[in-house]
C-alpha positions in Angstrom: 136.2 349.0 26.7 135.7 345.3 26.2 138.9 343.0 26.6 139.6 341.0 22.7 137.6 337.8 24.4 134.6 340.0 25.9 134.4 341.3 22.6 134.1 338.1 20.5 131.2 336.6 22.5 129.3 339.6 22.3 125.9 338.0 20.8 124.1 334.3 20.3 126.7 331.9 23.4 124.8 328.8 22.7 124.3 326.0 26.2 124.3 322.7 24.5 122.1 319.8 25.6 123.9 316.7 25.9 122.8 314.2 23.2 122.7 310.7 24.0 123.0 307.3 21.9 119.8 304.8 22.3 122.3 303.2 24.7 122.4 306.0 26.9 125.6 307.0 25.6 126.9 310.4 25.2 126.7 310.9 21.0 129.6 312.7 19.6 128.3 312.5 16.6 125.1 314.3 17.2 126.8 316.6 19.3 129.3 317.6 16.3 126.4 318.1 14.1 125.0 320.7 16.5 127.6 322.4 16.7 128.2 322.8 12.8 124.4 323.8 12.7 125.6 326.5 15.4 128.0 327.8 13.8 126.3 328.4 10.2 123.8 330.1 11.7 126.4 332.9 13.2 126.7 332.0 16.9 129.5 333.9 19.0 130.3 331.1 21.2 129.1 327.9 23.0 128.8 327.1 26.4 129.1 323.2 27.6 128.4 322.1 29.9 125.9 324.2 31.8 122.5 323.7 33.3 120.8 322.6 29.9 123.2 319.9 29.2 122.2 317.9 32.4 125.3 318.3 33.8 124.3 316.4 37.4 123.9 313.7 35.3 127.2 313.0 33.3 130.5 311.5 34.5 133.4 313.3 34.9 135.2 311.6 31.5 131.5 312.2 29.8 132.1 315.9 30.2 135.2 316.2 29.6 134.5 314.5 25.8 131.7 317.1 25.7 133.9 319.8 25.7 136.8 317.7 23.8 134.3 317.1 21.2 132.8 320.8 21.3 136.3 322.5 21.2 137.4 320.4 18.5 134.5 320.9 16.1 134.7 324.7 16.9 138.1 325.0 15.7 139.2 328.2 16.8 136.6 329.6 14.7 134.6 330.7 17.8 135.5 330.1 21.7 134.6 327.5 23.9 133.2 328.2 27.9 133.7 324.8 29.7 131.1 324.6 32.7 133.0 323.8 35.8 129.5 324.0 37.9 129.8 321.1 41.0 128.8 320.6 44.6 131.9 320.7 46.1 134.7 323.4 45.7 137.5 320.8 45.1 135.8 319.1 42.0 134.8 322.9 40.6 139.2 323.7 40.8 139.4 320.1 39.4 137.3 320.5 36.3 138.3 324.2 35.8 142.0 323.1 35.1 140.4 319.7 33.1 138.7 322.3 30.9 141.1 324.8 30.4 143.7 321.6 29.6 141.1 320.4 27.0 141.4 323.9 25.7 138.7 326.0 26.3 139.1 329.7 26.3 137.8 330.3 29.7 135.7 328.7 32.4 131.5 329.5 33.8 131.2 328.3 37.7 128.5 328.7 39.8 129.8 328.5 43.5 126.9 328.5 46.2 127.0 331.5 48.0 127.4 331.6 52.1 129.2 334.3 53.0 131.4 337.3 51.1 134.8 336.2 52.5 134.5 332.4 51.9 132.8 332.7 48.4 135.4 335.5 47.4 138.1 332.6 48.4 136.4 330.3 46.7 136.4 333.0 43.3 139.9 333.2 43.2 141.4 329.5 44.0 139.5 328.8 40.6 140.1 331.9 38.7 143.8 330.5 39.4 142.9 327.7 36.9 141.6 330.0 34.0 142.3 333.7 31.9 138.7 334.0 31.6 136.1 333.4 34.4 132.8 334.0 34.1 130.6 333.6 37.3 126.9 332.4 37.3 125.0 334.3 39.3 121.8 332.3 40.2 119.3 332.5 41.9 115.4 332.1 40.7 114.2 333.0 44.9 116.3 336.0 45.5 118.6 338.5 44.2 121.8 337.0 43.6 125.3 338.0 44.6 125.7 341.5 46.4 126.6 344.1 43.8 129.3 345.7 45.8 131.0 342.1 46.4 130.6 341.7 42.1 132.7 345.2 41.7 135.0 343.7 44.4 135.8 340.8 42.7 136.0 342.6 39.5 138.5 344.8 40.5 140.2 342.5 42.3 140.7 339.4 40.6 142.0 339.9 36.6 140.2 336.8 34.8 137.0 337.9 36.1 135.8 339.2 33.2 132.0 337.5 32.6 128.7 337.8 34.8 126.3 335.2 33.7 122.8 336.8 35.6 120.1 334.6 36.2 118.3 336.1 39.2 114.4 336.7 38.9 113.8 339.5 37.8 117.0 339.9 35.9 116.7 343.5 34.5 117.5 345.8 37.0 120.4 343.8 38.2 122.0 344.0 34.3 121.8 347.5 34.6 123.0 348.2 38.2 126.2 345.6 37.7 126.7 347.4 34.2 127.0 350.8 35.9 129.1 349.9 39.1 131.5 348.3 36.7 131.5 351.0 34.0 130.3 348.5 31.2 133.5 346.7 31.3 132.6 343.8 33.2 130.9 341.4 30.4 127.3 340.7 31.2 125.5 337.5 29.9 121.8 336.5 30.2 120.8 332.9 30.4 117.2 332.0 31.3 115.9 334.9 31.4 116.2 334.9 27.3 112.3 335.5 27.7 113.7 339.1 28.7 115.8 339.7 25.4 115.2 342.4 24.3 114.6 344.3 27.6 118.3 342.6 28.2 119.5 344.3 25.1 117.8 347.4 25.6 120.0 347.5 28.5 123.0 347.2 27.5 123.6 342.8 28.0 126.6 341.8 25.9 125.6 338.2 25.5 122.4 336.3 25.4 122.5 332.2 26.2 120.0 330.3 24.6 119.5 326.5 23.9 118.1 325.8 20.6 117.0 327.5 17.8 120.5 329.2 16.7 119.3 330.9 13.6 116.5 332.7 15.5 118.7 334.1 17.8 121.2 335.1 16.0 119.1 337.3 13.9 117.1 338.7 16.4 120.5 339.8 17.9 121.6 340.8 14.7 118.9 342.8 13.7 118.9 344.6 17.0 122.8 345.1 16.5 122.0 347.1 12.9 120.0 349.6 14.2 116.7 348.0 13.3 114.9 347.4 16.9 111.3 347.1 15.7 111.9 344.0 13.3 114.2 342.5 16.3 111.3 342.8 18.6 108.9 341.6 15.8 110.6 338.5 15.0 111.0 337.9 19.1 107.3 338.2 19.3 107.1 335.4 17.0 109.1 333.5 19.7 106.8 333.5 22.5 104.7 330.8 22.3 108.2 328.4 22.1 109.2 330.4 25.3 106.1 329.8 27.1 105.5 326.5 26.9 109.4 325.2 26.9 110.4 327.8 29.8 107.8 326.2 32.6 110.6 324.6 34.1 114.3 323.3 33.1 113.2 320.0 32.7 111.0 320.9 30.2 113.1 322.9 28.2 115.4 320.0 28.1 112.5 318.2 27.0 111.5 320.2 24.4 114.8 321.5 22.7 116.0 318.0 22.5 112.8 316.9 20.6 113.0 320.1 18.4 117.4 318.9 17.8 116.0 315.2 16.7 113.3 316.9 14.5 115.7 319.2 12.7 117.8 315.6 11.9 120.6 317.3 14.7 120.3 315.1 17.3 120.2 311.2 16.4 117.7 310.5 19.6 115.6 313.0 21.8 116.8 311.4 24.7 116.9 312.3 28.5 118.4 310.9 31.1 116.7 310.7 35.0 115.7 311.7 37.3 113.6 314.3 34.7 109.9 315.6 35.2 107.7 313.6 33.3 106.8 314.8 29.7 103.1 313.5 29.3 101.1 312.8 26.2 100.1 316.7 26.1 103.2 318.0 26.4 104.3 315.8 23.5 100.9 317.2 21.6 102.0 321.0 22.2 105.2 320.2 21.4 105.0 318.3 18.3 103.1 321.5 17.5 105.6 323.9 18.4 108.6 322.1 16.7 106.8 322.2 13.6 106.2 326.1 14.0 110.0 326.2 15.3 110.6 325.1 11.9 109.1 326.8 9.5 110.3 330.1 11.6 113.8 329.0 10.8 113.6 328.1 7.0 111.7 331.5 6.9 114.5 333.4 8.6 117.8 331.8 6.6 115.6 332.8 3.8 115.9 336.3 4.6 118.7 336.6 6.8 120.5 338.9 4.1 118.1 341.5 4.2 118.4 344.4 6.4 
């Protein structure tokens, strides 16, 4: 049995890129519109900022007016993860009680892992800050977190409640940390969204996405009804978007930003460095793919209604 806050981000928890001004400003404006687009298209929740939202690169007042901006536009209507991801353990405390004072509903952190005892401390000094913790567990070269530590902490520590897995390959380890905690831990999938519907197959009670709101959310929808073939279907239709724009981070940043300023979201398609370079063919492929991105959407609010 899912806690009240499990249960309502059960679905489409949108990462939001950060969008910035000509100026290399943060864009509040843009970022507003985003969020509005999010939410008509039936998102569960938003996540800000993470990963995707080149969160290295902002200061600590431009993140803080991310998630200001983010939890004001929301409005209640859904709930609001503030990313409390740094380098050093004091800042991660520090932006977990910024967040939670800006008024988010809970908090994501990713703490580099050393040791059981030390990250375990590290676990609860910031679930201190926060109702709601959700952990990322990352890592693209290994496994992750130990499971039996996870069930530790989950039966240890009250506002544990989320696991955001994004360990390569992802599947197994849904279904293992699923079982040990009896499905009430809340599981989340973030880049391994290529995996979706293996992830939902499995049981995965949220899927994290940037981009492309509507898409998701009927995907998830359609799976949710009972109606797995046209779920599967319409993700097929997704993987050429996923293979180019999932090569690396810095691509996807790339890429969903240009696809934002396309769809009139975003004011610029702007990044900020250090990024990877995005070439004259990448800009080809993914002038191309916007496009297709696109049409897919105006094709799938046409026929969201339908079963």
């Amino acid at each position: 049995m899912l806690t009240d806050l499990q249960d309502r981000l059960r679905g489409i928890v949108t990462v939001l890129n950060t969008p910035f001004t000509p100026d290399d400003q943060l864009d509040p404006d843009s970022l507003r519109r985003n969020v509005t687009s999010a939410l008509d298209a039936g998102v569960s929740g938003f996540l800000a900022p993470a990963m995707a939202s080149e969160t290295a690169k902002l200061s600590p007042d431009e993140r803080l007016l991310m998630v200001r901006t983010v939890v004001a536009q929301a409005g209640g209507r859904r709930p609001v993860i503030g990313g409390a991801s740094a380098a050093a353990q004091a800042d991660r405390v520090e932006q977990a009680r910024r967040l939670m004072d800006a008024g988010c509903d809970g908090v994501l952190v990713s703490i580099p892992f050393e040791d059981e005892s030390s990250y375990a401390a590290n676990v609860r000094e910031i679930a201190a800050q926060t109702p709601f913790l959700m952990l990322q567990d990352w890592d693209f070269g290994g496994y992750g977190l130990p499971i039996p530590l996870i069930v530790r902490l989950f039966d240890e520590i009250e506002s544990f409640q989320s696991l955001k897995i994004e360990v390569v390959p992802a599947g197994v380890k849904y279904s293992q940390v699923l079982a040990a905690t009896g499905g009430r831990l809340h599981i989340a999938g973030g880049w391994a969204v290529m995996q979706m519907i293996e992830a939902l197959d499995r049981g995965v009670h949220s899927i994290m996405p940037t981009g492309m709101h509507a898409i998701y959310t009927r995907i998830f929808d359609l799976y949710s009804a009972g109606n797995r073939d046209a779920a599967r279907a319409l993700f097929y239709r997704l993987l050429p978007v996923l293979a180019f724009s999932n090569q690396h981070l810095d691509i996807s940043i790339h890429f969903f930003k240009r696809l934002l300023f396309r769809q009139g979201i975003y004011a610029t398609d702007r990044t900020r460095q250090p990024i990877l370079p995005f070439d004259e063919f990448h800009e080809r492929i993914a002038d191309e793919l916007t496009a297709y991105v696109i049409a897919l959407t105006q094709d799938v609010t046409q026929y969201k209604e339908a079963p």
